[in-house]
Structures are given as structure tokens and as C-alpha cells.
N, C-alpha and C positions, 0 to 999 in steps of 0.2 A: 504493500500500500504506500507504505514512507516513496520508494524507488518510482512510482507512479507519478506521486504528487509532482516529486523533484524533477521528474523528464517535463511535465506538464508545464510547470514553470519554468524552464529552459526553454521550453518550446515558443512558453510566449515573448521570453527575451529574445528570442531569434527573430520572432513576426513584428515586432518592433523595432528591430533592427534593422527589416528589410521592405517596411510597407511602403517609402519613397519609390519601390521598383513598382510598384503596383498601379503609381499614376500614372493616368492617362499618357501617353506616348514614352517619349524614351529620352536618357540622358548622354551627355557625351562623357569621354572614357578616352584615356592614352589609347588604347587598344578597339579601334569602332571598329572590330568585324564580327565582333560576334553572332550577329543574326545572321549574315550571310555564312558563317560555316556552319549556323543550325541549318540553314537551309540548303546548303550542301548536303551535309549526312544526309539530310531527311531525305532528298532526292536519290540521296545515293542507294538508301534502304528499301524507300520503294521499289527503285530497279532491280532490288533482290541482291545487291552489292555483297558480300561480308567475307570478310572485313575490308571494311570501306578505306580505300587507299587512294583514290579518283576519283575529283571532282568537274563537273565540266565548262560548269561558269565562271570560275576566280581565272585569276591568270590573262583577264584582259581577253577572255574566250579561248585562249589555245588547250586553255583546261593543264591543272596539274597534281600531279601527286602530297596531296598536304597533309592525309591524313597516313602519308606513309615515315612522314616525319614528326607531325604535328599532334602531340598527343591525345589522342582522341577521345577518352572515357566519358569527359563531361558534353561533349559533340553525340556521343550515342545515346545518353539519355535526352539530350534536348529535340534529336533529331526524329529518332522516336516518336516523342513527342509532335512532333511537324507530321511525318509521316502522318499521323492516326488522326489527323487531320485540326491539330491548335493550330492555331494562328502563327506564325514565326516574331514575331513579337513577343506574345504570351508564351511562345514554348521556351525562348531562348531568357524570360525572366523567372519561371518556373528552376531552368537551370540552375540559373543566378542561385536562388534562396534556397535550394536544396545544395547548392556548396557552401554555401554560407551559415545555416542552421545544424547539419548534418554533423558536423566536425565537435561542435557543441554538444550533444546528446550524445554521439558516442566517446568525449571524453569524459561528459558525466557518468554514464555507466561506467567507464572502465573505473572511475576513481568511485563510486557507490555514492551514497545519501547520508550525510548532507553537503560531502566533503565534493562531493562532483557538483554542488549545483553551483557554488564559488568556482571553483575550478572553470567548469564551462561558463561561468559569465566572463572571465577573467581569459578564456579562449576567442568567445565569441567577440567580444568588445576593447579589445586591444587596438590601440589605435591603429599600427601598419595593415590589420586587417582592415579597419576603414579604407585606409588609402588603397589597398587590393583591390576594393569592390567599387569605390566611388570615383576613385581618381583615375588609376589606372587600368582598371577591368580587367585584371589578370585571375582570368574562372580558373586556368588549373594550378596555378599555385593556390589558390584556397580550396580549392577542391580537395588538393591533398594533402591538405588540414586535418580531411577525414580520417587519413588512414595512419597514420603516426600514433595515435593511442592505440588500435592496432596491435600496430607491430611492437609499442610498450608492453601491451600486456601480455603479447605472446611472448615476449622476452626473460618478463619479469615472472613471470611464472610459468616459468617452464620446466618443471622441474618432472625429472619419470615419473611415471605411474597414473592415479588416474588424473583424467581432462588433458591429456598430452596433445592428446588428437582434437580438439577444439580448440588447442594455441598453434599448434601446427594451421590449421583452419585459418587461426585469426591472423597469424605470420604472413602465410601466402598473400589471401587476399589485402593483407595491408603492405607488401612490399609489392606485388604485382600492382595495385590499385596507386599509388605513386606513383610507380612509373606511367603507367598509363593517364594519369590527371596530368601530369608535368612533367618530359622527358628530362630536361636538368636536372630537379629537384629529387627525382629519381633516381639520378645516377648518383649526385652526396649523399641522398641520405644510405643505399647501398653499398656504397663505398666507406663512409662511416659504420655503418651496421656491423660489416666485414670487420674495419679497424678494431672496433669495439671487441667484438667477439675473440680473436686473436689476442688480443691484450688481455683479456678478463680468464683466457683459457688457458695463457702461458703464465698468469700470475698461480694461478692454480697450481700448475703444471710444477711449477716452484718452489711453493708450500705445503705441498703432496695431496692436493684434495681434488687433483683432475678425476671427474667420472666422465670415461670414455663416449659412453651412450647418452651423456648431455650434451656433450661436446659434438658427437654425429648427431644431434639433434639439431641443433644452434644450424650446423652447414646445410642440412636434408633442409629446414625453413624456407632458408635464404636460395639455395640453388632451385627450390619451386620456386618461391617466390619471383624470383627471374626469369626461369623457365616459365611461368608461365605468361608475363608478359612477351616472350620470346617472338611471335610472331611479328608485332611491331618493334620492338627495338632491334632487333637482327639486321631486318632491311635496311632499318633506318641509317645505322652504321656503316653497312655493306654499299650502299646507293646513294650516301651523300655525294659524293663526287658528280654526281652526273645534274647538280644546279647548282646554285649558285651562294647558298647558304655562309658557306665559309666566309663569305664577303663580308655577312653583318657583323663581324668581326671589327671592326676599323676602328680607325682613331677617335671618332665621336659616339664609341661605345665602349669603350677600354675597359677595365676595371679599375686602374692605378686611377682615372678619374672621379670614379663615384664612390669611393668608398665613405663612410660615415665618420662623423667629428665626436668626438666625445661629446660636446654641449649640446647635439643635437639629439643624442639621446635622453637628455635630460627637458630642454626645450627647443622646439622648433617651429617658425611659424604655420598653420594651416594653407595648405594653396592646392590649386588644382593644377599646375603645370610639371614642369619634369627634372630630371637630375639633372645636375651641372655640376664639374670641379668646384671643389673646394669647399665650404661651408656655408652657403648661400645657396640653397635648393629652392625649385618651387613648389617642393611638395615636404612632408611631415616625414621626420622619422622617429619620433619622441615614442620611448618604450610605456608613459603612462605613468605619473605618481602614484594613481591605484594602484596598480601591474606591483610598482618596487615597494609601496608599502605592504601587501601582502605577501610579497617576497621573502621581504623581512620578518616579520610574524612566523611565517610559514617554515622560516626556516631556522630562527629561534627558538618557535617551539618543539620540534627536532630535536635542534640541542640539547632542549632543558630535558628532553623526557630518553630521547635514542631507543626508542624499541625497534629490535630487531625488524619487524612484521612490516616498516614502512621503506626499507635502507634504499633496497632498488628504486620505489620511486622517487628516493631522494636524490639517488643516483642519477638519476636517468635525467630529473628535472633540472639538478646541479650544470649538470655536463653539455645538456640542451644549450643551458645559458652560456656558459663557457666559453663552450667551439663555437654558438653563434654570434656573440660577440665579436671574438677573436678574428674572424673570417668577415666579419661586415667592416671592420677599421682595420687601420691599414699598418697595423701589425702582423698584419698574415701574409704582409703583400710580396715577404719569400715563397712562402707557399702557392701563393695565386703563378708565381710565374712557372712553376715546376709542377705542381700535380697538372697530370694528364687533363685536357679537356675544361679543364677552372677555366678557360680563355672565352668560353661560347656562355658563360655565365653571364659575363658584361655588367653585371651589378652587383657587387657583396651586398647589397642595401636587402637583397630578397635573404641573406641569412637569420634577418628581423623577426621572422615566421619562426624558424626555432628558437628565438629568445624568447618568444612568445607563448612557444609550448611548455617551454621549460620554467616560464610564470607561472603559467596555469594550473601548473604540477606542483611547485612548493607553494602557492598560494592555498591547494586546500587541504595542506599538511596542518596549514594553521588549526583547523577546525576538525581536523581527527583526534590533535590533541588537547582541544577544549576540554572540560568538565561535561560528560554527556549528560543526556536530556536536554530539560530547555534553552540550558547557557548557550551548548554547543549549537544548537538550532538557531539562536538569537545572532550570535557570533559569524554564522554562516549567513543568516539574514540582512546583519547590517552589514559588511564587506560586500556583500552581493547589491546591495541599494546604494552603495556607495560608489562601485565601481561605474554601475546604471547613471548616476548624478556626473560620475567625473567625463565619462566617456561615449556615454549614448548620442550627441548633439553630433558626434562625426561623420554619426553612420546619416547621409544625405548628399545627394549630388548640390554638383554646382548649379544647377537648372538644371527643369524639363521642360525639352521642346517638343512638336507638336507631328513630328514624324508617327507614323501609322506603318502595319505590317505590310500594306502593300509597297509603299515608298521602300522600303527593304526588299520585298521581291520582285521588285522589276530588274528585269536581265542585263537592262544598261547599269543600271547602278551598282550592281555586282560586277560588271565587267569593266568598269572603269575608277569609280571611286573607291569601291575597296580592295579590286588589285592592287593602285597604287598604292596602300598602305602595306599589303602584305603581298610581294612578287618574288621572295628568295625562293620558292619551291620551283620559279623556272629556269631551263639550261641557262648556266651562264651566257650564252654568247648569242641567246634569243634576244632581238633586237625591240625593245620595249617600246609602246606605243607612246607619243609625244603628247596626243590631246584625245578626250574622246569620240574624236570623227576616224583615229587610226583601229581601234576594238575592233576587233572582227567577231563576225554573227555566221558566218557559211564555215563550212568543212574545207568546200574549193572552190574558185571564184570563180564565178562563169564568165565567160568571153565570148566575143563573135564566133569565134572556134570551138568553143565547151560548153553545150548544154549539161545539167548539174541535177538530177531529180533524188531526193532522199526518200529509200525502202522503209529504214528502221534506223531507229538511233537511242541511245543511251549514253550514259558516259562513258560505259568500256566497251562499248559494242555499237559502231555505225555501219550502216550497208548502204551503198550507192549506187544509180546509174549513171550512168554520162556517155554523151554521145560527141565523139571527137571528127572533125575534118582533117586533122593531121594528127601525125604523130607525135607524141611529147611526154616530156615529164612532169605531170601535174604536182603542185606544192597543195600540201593538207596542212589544215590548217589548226593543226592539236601539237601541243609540244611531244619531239621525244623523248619516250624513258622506256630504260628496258623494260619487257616485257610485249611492248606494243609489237602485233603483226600483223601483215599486210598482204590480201590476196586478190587479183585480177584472175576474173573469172573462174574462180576457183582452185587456184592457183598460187602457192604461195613467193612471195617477189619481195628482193631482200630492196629497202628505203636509200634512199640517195638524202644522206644528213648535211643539210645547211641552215644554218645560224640558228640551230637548235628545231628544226621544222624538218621535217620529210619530206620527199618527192617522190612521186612514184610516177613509172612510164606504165604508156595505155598507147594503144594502137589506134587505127583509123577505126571509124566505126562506134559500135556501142561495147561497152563495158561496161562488168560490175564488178566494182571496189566494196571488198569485203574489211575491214579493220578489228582487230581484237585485244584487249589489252591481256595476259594471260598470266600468269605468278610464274616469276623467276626463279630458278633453285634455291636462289637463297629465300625468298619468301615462303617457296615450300619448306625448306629447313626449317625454318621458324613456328610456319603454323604446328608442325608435327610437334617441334619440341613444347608447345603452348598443351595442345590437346595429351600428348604425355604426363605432361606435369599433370593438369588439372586431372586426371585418371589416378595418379599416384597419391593426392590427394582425398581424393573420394574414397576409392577402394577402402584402406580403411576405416573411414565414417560409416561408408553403408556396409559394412562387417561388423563393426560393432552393432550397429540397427537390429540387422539382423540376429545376432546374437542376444539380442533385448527380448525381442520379441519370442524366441525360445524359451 
């Protein structure tokens, strides 16, 4: 009943949090593409896609692979959503408040009642989560907010015997379920996860209290865990090369420029605009005087009391804070230039999310070791009304304007205004459109010479007629990426590749152009290793089931 009450009231700190998403039309966001990648997937799903790797309107129409890069989890439930026929507005703010609300409730459960309902306010209403949602629109890094308590609890009680098999459960899905919300954030926190575990099994190892079968427990996790993401992060690796990705890289994205000031942690002005070097940002990076006064509390009361029964989350929330700090300022900034891949981070400002977590986590240490009963209730009541006072005023856009779902689904505006915000998924050396009179809307242009009639079309699958006077090589007008093939009259006919576009030749006469986008080895690699893992998982859940039921 208590555990009811406390989700119930987290719920409604969450719907208050996000009821600005609810007015009429929409707000602007570092990040404006959100509707159009719900309406991507969703089109993708309809066509029967999955997993959706091909979209055929961004890209300024050449269409390109985003969701083969572009972390898709929070795209599949929004799209969904589209599919099943919501509005792409509503579906894509339905999104929204389920990444936003979701991370709160299941931090409250894993920390229990009353100690999770602090916890999760102190989750949900941190202020860089404001700035995630209202400034910069960044849905999969709060998205996978969700899945860090998780892989907490599958950690911290993991110990043999019974429930192994429902942290094994909670591990996978919340290492798999990060990568998939946020490819970056996925890869630290895995990388971390790893660091962690090594370290915590050789200290063992030291002291003589290594137990073998925890220790292949902690790896079996984590190597699901990844495995089963595997389908999308495989390719994603294997196939960067072939856009243009690497570029975002550059000098007006560095990391040596954005990392965080110390006073900025402490205050920093409110704004809607973006990072800049140095200490003068136009946006928030202040961890919250609530946040560090429950901190403090939380981890005084610790000290005074140390029962065993709470060390790992103290651990866990200590060490949060720590390395997220460490990594946002630019004390790490040896670090940033040597670990693998830290280059495509571009921001230490995103390691705020785990200071954040690791709040959350010794804030409701405070209230475990209250005087239980009413004190301890009162105690979780007022920190949690407090935090609400200090912090709730953030969560708001800067305005809403008066855009509607349709002004999002029309094809021009997806192929012109939000290409250009987001075109690294095409070949580098595809020559991008100047204005929107250059977007292209045809497959191949018709001419005095080429009539052009379309059979069937999809995103991964076009069929064509055309009727030719001479002979030539016709230019198609989709970007190349492996996979895509190419058939005249049934016929398979290898592409003539320029400036990132194919050509195919076609005789006098009529032809038909058949096109297929199809999974590359490595994509199959992947999906295999995905549906293994998630088999290796189950199997013993539904053995035990079964054995219940005996």
C-alpha cells in the first residue's frame, strides 16, 4: 500500500513536470527534429521495417540511414505511437513525458518507500534534466535516465542464489536499454560498468573473498547486456565510414571547449541558448542547492549510522558523483584526449546526468536513516516539497508557438528544414542542397529522353518503369549505403557511385528498375547476436516459471 501511495505521488511530480508539453502546439529545442524522426519510424513500421534502419524523407529526400546510427529506442515507442495512428505531435510529446516521468518511478522502486519518493523527486527535478527537456531536447539522454537504476540494482544485489535471475533481467534490459536510448551514453556508462567491475573483483581477488560464480555473473550481465543491443551498435561501428559523421567532430564542438566551471555548478544563469568556451554559457549547468543539500544529509546520515545493508548504494551514488564531476571539468581533460571515442562526446556538460543520479541516490539515504514512522515520512515529505519549491519553475519552455502536427508532416519540411539541422547520416561527399528549390521529391528525373512511372515504393523497396530513347546511365536519387541493390529487368546490375548517389544504365526502350535495401553481414551479425542474447536471457526465466508451476 505505502509503495503504491509513493509511485502515485511521483507520478504526479512527473505530470507536473511535464504538463507545458501538453499545450497546444509545440516549443522550440536545441534539437527541432524530433517529430520528424517520430514520423520517420512510424512510417518506417508501417512499411513492416524492423528494425528500422531507413528513413526516406530526412536527408533532403535522398533518404538515409539514421536509425542505423541514431539511437532508436525512444523513436520506436513514439513511432508506434504515429503508426497506430496519434497525431505526430501528440505521439512525439507522449514520448517526451514517458522519458521524463519513467526514470523517476523506476528509481523510486528500486530505492522502496519513503526513501525512493525523495530520491525520485530529486531524479526527476534536477535542474540539467530541465535543460535536457526544455532547452535542448535531448529525449535519449533522459530517456536513459530510465535505465541506470537498473543496472544499480542488478548490481547491487547480485549476489547467488535466489532472485539472480531477475537482476540478470534487470542488468540486461538496463545496459541494453542505454545503449539503445543514447548511443554515447551507452558506451560510458559500459565502459564504466566494465571499469567498475574489474576493480571491485581484483580488490576481492586481493583480500581472498573472490567468489568465482559472482564474478561470471557481473560478465554473463554485461556481455547480454550488449549482446543484446548488438544489432544496432555492431553496424553502427562497422558502417560509420561510409557518411559523414566523423565531421561533427570539429572545432566548434570540441570538448576542451565546453567543459564546466566550478561556479557554474554552484550558480549559473537560466537561458535557452547553447555552450560556448569558457564560463559564460547560454544555458544552466547548476547541480541545484536542493540536489547538494540532500546530499549532505544523505550522506551524513551514513556516517553517523554505516549499516552494512545500504554501502553499495552509497557506493554506487558516491562514485556517480565523483566520475561525473571529474569528467564534466576539465580535470579529466587527460582523459578526454586518450580514452577511445570520448572525442564524439563533444560535451563533458552531458556527464551532469550522472551527478544527478548519484544525488538522487544519497539524497534518500537521508530518510532510511530517519527515526521510522512519522518523523521518517515527515522528513521525506519536507525534502521532497522543498526540492518541488527550489526546482519545479525550470521545468517550462521558453514559449509555445503555434505549429500543429500537420506543419511537421508535410514532406517539404522534413526534407529541407530539418535535414539541415540533422544531414551527418549522409555520404560525405553527397553534395548538399543550397536552398529549398535544390530537395529532390523523384527517385529519377524525367527528361525529354526518360519517361519515369512509379510501381511500388517504400523506403527500402522502390520498383520502376521508365521508358528510354537512348541509352544511359540514369542517376537515383537515394543516397548510397551498403546494402542497397539494384536490378534492370530482373537483373541484378552493380551502381556506378558518384558524389555519394548511384547510376544505373538502362537500355533503349522500357525498363524496370527494381531497388532493395537488404542487411549487410555485419547487420546480420548483429541481429543474430541480439536475438541470442535475449534467448539466453529468457530461457532461464521461463524454466524457472515452469518449474513454479510444478
Amino acid at each position: 500500500m505505502k509503495r503504491n501511495v509513493g509511485v502515485l505521488f511521483i507520478l504526479l511530480l512527473g505530470v507536473l513536470s511535464v504538463i507545458p508539453l501538453f499545450s497546444p502546439g509545440y516549443f522550440p529545442m536545441h534539437d527541432d527534429t524530433q517529430v520528424a524522426r517520430v514520423i520517420g519510424m512510424g512510417n518506417a513500421l508501417r512499411e513492416g521495417q524492423f528494425p528500422v534502419r531507413w528513413v526516406a524523407d530526412l536527408g533532403y529526400g535522398y533518404g538515409y540511414p539514421i536509425f542505423n546510427f541514431y539511437a532508436p529506442l525512444p523513436y520506436y515507442f513514439g513511432g508506434l505511437l504515429y503508426a497506430l495512428g496519434v497525431s505526430s505531435l501528440v505521439a512525439t510529446k507522449i514520448m517526451f513525458a514517458i522519458g521524463v516521468i519513467a526514470p523517476a518511478v523506476i528509481l523510486g522502486l528500486v530505492m522502496g518507500f519513503p526513501a525512493g519518493v525523495l530520491s525520485a523527486a530529486l531524479y526527476l527535478l534536477a535542474p540539467y534534466h530541465a535543460v535536457q527537456i526544455y532547452v535542448r531536447g535531448a529525449v535519449g539522454e533522459y530517456w536513459s535516465l530510465m535505465f541506470w537504476p537498473l543496472i544499480a540494482a542488478a548490481f547491487i544485489g547480485s549476489d547467488t542464489g535466489r532472485g539472480q535471475k531477475l537482476n540478470l533481467l534487470l542488468g540486461v534490459i538496463g545496459i541494453s536499454g542505454v545503449i539503445l536510448s543514447h548511443t554515447l551514453m551507452g558506451y560510458v556508462s559500459v565502459l564504466f560498468l566494465a571499469a567498475v567491475v574489474l576493480i571491485t573483483w581484483f580488490t576481492r581477488l586481493i583480500r581472498g573473498n573472490f567468489v568465482a560464480a559472482d564474478f561470471f555473473y557481473h560478465v554473463k550481465t554485461i556481455g547480454l547486456g550488449v549482446g543484446a543491443a548488438a544489432f544496432f551498435w555492431l553496424p553502427a561501428i562497422a558502417e560509420m565510414g561510409y557518411t559523414s559523421v566523423a565531421g561533427q567532430v570539429s572545432a566548434t564542438a570540441h570538448y576542451a571547449d565546453h567543459f564546466v566551471c566550478i561556479s557554474q555548478l554552484w550558480s549559473s544563469l537560466w537561458g535557452f541558448a547553447g555552450s560556448a568556451p569558457g564560463c559564460t554559457d547560454g544555458m544552466s549547468f547548476m547541480l541545484g542547492k536542493a540536489h547538494l543539500l540532500a546530499g549532505v544529509l544523505g550522506l551524513a546520515a551514513w556516517i553517523m549510522v554505516r549499516p552494512k545493508e545500504h554501502r553499495g548504494l552509497v557506493i554506487a551514488g558516491i562514485g556517480s558523483i565523483i566520475v561525473g564531476l571529474f569528467f564534466a571539468t576539465e580535470y579529466s581533460a587527460f582523459l578526454w584526449r586518450i580514452l577511445p571515442g570520448f572525442a564524439y562526446l563533444q560535451y563533458p556538460w552531458r556527464f551532469l546526468s550522472l551527478v544527478s543520479f548519484g544525488f538522487s541516490i544519497i539524497g534518500g539515504i537521508a530518510v532510511y536513516h530517519a527515526p521510522r514512522g512519522l518523523i521518517r515520512a515527515a522528513v521525506a515529505a519536507a525534502l521532497t516539497l522543498f526540492i518541488v519549491f527550489m526546482n519545479l519553475k525550470w521545468f517550462t519552455p521558453q514559449y509555445i508557438d503555434s505549429r500543429k502536427s500537420t506543419d511537421f508532416e508535410a514532406v517539404s519540411d522534413m526534407r529541407w528544414r530539418v535535414s539541415k539541422i540533422s544531414d551527418e547520416y549522409l555520404p560525405r561527399d553527397l553534395v548538399r542542397p543550397k536552398d529549398a528549390s535544390e530537395v529532390v521529391f523523384g527517385t529519377i528525373d524525367e527528361s525529354d529522353s526518360l519517361l519515369v512511372r512509379t510501381l511500388s515504393k517504400t523506403a527500402t523497396r522502390e520498383h520502376l518503369s521508365v521508358i528510354s530513347v537512348v541509352e544511359d546511365v540514369v542517376k537515383i536519387n537515394k543516397a548510397y549505403f551498403p546494402g542497397w541493390r539494384y536490378f534492370v529487368n530482373g537483373k541484378e546490375v552493380k551502381p556506378i557511385i558518384t558524389n555519394g548517389l548511384p547510376g544505373i544504365a538502362i537500355g533503349v526502350g522500357k525498363s524496370e528498375i527494381v531497388m532493395v535495401l537488404t542487411d549487410t553481414p555485419v547487420r546480420i551479425l548483429g541481429n543474430i547476436i541480439s536475438l541470442l542474447s535475449v534467448i539466453m536471457v529468457g530461457i532461464p526465466l521461463y524454466g524457472k516459471r515452469i518449474k513454479t508451476k510444478r
